[in-house]
C-alpha positions as CSV (number, residue, x, y, z in Angstrom):
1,X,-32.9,-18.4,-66.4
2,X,-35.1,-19.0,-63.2
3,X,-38.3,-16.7,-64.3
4,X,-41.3,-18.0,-65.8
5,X,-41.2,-19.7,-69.1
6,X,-45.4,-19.6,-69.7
7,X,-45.6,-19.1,-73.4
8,X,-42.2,-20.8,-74.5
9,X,-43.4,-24.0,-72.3
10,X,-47.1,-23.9,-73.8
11,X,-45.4,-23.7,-77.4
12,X,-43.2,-26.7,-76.5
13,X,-45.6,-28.7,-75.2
14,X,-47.9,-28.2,-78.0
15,X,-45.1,-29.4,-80.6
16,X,-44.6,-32.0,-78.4
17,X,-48.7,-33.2,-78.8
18,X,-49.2,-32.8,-75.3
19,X,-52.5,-31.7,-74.4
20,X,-52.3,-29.0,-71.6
21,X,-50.8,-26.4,-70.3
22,X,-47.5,-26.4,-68.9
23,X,-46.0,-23.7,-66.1
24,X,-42.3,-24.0,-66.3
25,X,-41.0,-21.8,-63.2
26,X,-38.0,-23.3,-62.6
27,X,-37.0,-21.7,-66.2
28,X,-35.6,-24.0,-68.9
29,X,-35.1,-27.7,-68.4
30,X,-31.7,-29.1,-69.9
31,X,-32.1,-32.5,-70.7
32,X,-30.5,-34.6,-68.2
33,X,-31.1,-32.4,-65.5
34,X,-33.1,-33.1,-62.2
35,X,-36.5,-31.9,-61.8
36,X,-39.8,-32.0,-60.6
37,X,-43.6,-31.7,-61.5
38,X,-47.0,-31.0,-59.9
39,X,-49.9,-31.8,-62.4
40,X,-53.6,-31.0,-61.7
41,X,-56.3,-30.9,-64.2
42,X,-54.5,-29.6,-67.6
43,X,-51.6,-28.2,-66.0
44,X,-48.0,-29.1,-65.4
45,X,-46.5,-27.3,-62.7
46,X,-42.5,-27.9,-63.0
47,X,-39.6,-26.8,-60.5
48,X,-36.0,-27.0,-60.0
49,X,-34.8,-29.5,-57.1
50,X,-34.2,-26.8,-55.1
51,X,-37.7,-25.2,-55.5
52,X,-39.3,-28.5,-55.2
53,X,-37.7,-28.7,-51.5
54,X,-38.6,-25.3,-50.7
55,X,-42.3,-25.8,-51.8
56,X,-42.7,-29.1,-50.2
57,X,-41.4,-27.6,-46.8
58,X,-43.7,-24.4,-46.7
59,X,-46.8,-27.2,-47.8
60,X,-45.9,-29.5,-44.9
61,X,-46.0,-26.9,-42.7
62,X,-49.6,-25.6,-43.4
63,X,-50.0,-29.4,-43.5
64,X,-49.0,-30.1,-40.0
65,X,-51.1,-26.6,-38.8
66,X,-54.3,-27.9,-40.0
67,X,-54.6,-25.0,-42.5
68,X,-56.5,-25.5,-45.7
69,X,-54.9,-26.1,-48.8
70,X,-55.3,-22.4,-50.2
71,X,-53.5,-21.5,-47.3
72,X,-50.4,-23.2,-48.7
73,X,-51.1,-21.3,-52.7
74,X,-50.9,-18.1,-50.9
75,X,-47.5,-19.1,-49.5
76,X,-46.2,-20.7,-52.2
77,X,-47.4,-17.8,-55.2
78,X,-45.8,-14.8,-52.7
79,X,-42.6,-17.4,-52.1
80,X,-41.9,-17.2,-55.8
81,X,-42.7,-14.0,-56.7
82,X,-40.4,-12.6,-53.4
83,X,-37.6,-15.3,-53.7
84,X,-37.9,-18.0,-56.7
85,X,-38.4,-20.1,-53.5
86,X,-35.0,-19.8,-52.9
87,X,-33.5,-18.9,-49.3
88,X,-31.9,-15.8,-50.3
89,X,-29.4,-14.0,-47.9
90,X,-29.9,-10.5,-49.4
91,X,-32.5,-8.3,-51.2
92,X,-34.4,-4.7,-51.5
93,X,-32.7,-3.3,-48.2
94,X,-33.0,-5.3,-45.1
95,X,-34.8,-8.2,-47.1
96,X,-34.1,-11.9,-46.6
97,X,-35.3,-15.2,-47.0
98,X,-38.0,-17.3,-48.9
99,X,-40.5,-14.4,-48.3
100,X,-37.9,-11.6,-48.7
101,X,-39.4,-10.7,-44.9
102,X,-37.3,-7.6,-43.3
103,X,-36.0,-7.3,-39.8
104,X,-36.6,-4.0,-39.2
105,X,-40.5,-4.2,-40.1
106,X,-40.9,-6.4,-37.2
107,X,-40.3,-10.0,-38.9
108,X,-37.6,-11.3,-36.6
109,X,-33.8,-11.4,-36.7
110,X,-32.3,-11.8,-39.8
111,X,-31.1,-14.8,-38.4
112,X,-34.2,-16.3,-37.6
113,X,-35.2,-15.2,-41.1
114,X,-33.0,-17.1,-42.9
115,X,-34.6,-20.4,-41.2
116,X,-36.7,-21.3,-43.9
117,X,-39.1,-23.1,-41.1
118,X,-39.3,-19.8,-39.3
119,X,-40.3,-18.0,-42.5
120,X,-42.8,-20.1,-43.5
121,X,-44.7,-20.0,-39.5
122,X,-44.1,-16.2,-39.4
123,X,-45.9,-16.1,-42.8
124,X,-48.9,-18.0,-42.1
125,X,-49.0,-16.4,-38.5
126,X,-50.0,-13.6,-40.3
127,X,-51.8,-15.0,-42.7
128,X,-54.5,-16.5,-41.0
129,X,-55.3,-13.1,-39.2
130,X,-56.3,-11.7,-42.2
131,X,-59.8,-11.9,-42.5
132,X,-61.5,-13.9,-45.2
133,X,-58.2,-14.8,-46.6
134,X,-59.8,-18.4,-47.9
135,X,-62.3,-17.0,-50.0
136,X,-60.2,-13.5,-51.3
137,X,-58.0,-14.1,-54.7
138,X,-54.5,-14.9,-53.7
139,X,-53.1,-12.4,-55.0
140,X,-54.8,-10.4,-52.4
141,X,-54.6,-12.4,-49.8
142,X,-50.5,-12.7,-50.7
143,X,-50.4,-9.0,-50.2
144,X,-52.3,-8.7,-47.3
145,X,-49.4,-10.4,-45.5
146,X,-46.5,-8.9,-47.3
147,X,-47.7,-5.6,-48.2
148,X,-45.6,-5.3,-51.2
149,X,-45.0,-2.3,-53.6
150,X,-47.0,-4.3,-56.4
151,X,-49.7,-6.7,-54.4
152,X,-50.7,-7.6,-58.4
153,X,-47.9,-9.4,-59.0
154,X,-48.8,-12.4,-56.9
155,X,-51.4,-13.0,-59.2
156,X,-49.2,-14.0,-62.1
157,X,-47.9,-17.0,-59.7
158,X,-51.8,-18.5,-59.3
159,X,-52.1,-21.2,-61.5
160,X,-48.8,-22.2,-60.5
161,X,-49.4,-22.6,-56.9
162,X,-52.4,-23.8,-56.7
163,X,-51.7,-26.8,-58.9
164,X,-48.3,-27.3,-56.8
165,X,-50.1,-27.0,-53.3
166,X,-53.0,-29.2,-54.6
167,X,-50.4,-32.3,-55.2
168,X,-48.1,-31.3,-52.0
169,X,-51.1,-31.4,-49.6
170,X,-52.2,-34.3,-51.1
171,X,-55.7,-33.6,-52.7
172,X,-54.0,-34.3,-56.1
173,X,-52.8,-38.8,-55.7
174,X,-49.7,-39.4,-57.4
175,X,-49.3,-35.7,-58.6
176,X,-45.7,-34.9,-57.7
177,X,-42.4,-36.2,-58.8
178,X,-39.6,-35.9,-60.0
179,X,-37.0,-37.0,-62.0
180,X,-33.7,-37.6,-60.1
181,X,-30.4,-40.0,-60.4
182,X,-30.3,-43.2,-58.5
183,X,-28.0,-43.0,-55.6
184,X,-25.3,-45.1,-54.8
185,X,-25.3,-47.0,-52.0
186,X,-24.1,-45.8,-49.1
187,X,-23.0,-49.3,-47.5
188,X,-23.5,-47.0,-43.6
189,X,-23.8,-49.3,-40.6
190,X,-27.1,-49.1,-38.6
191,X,-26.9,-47.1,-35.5
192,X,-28.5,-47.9,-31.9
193,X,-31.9,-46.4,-33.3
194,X,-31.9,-49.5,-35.7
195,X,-31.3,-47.0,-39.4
196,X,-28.8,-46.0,-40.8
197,X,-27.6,-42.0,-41.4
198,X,-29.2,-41.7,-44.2
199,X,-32.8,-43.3,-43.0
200,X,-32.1,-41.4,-39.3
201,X,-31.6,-38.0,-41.4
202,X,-34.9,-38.7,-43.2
203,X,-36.8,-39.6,-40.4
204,X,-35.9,-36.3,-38.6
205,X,-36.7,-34.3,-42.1
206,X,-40.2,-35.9,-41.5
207,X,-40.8,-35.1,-38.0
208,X,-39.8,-31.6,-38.0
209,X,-41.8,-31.1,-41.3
210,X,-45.3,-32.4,-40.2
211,X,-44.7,-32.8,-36.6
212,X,-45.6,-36.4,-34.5
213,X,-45.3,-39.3,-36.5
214,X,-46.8,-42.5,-36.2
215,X,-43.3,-44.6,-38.0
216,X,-42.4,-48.0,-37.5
217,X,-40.0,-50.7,-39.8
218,X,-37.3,-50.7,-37.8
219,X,-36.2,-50.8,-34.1
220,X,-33.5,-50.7,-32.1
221,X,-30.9,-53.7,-32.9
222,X,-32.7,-54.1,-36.4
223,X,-35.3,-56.4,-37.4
224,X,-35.3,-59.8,-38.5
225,X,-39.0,-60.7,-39.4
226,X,-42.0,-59.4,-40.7
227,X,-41.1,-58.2,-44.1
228,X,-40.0,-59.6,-47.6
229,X,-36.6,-61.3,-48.3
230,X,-34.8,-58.3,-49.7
231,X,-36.4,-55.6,-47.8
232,X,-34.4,-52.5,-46.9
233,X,-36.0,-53.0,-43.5
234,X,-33.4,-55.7,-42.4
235,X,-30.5,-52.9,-43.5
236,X,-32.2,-50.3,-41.8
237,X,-32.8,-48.2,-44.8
238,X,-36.6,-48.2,-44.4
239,X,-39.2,-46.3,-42.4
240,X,-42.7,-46.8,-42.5
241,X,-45.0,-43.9,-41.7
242,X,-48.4,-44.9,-40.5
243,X,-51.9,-43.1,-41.2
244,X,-54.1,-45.3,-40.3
245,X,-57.4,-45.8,-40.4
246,X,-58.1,-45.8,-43.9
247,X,-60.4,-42.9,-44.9
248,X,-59.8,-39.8,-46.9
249,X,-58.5,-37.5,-44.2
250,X,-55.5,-40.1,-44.0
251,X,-55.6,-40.7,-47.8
252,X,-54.5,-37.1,-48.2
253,X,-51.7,-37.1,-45.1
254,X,-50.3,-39.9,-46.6
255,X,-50.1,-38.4,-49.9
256,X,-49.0,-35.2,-48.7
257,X,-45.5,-37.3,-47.1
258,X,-45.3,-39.2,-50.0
259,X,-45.0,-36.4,-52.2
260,X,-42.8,-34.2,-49.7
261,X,-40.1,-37.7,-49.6
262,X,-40.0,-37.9,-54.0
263,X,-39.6,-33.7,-53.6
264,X,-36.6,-34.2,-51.7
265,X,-35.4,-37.2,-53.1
266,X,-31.8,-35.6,-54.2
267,X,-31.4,-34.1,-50.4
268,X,-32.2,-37.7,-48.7
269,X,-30.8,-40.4,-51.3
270,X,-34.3,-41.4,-51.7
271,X,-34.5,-44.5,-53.2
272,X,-38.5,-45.8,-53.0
273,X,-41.3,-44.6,-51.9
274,X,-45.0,-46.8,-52.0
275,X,-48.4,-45.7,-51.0
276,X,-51.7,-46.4,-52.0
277,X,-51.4,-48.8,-54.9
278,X,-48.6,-46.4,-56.2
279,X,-44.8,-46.6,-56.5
280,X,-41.7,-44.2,-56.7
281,X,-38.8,-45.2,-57.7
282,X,-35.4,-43.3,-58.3
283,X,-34.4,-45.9,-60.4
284,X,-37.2,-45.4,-62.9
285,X,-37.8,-41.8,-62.0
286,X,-38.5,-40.9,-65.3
287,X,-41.2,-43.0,-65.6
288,X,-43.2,-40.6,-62.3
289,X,-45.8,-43.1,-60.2
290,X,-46.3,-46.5,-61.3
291,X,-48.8,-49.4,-60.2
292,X,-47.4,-51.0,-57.4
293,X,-48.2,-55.0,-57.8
294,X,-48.7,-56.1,-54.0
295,X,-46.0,-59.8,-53.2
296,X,-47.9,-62.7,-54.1
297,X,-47.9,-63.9,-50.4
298,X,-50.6,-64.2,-47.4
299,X,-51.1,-61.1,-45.4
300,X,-53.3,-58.0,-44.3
301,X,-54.3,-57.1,-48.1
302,X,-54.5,-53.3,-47.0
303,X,-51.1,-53.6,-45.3
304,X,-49.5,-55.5,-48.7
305,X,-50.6,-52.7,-50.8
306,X,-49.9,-50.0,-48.6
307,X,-53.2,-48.7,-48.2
308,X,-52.3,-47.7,-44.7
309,X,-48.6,-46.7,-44.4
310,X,-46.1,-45.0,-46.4
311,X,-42.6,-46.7,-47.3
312,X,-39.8,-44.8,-47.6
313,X,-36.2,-46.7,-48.3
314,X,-33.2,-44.5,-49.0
315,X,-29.4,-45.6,-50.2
């Protein structure tokens, strides 16, 4: 079941005494299962692990190209209309992908289709040639791009997307997660970069989601100092991702990686994530973002509380 559960969800959540209204896209939740939430306002926003990766790379991507946050909605309400956000290797004659784009109208190869990164820049490409597309209803602005047989049926997706692009860009603190298992650990070796696999793999993930990182944590024959006794920085299991100085701007970029790393917590063996005051723990997933109490030791108090920098540990 992977359409939209809008009444059945509202109905729950009401018998449950929760005040708001809940979007279930990902369809019904079995208990037990993985998966994730955007909240914003009164509304809960939930996705499948799968969904949650796919939303949190097209977000990163209008992230990284400066585009506004509505830019990301758009993408994300046609996404889910055309695909579930799933990466789909068929559809309605020639169509592929996330965005169900077609080869022979021009869109690329069906190769380069079926590159969800590819997708997502074609999209937006066209996107932001469409004039006034900030201020139009994205519904409209969906079908501007993909000139679909019924442009109206973006607009059931609205709500949806803009509560999930608020969180993913990072206007909405602390308003993605996700509810995953706690990985095992992986007991890998560091390699000559200083991380493990696992923490190299992530650190790619990062940079070819938002582009030039500022990162630090780790170097190349590991590190000895600087960090508390315990720290997955002396395994190599720990990047640190710098935005830096501390304003709003930065507030939001941070936010905007902190969220991507819970949303593809599964993919990466994401164990912890701090920033700003906040904690994410696979651990204690169910539990979403916590207070994060700063170490009791001497130190840059903006640094300690990770004002500044985002930590990311993995298994």
């Amino acid at each position: 079941m992977r359409r939209s559960v809008v009444a059945g969800a509202t109905l729950l959540a009401m018998g449950a005494g929760v005040v708001g209204f809940v979007v279930w896209q990902g369809g019904v939740t079995l208990p037990g299962a993985d998966y994730c939430e955007a909240s914003g306002g009164d509304t809960v926003a939930r996705l499948d692990p799968d969904q949650a990766h796919y939303a949190a790379l097209i977000t990163a991507v209008a992230v990284r190209r400066q585009l506004p946050a509505r830019a990301a909605s758009i993408a994300l309400a046609a996404a889910y209309q055309e695909s579930k956000l799933a990466n789909l290797d068929y559809g309605d004659r020639d169509s592929l992908g996330l965005f169900q784009q077609r080869p022979s109208q021009g869109w690329g190869s069906a190769r380069e289709i079926l590159d969800p990164y590819y997708a997502t820049e074609t999209f937006y490409d066209a996107l932001i040639t469409v004039d006034g597309y900030q201020s139009m209803p994205i519904y409209q602005a969906a079908q501007a791009v993909q000139r679909s047989a019924d442009g109206t049926a973006y607009r059931q997706h609205e709500a949806w997307a803009r509560v999930v692009a608020s969180a993913l860009t990072g206007y909405s603190e602390a308003g993605f997660t996700c509810r995953v298992d706690s990985p095992s650990p992986s007991g890998q070796p560091t390699r000559a970069s200083g991380l493990t696999a696992n923490a190299d793999a992530l650190l790619d993930d990062a940079r070819r989601a938002f582009g030039p990182l500022s990162v630090g944590g780790f170097e190349s024959g590991g590190v000895r100092s600087g960090h508390q006794p315990g720290s997955a920085h002396y395994e190599g299991r720990a990047v640190d991702f710098f935005f830096r100085p501390i304003d709003a701007a930065n507030n939001r970029r941070g936010w905007a990686l902190a969220h991507y790393m819970v949303a593809n917590a599964s993919r990466r063996a994401v164990r912890t994530v701090i920033f700003d005051d906040r904690i994410w723990t696979a651990a204690r997933s169910d539990e979403g973002w916590r207070h994060y109490d700063e170490p009791d030791t001497s130190g840059d108090p903006d640094v300690l509380r990770h004002l500044d920098h985002v930590h990311v540990d993995v298994a």
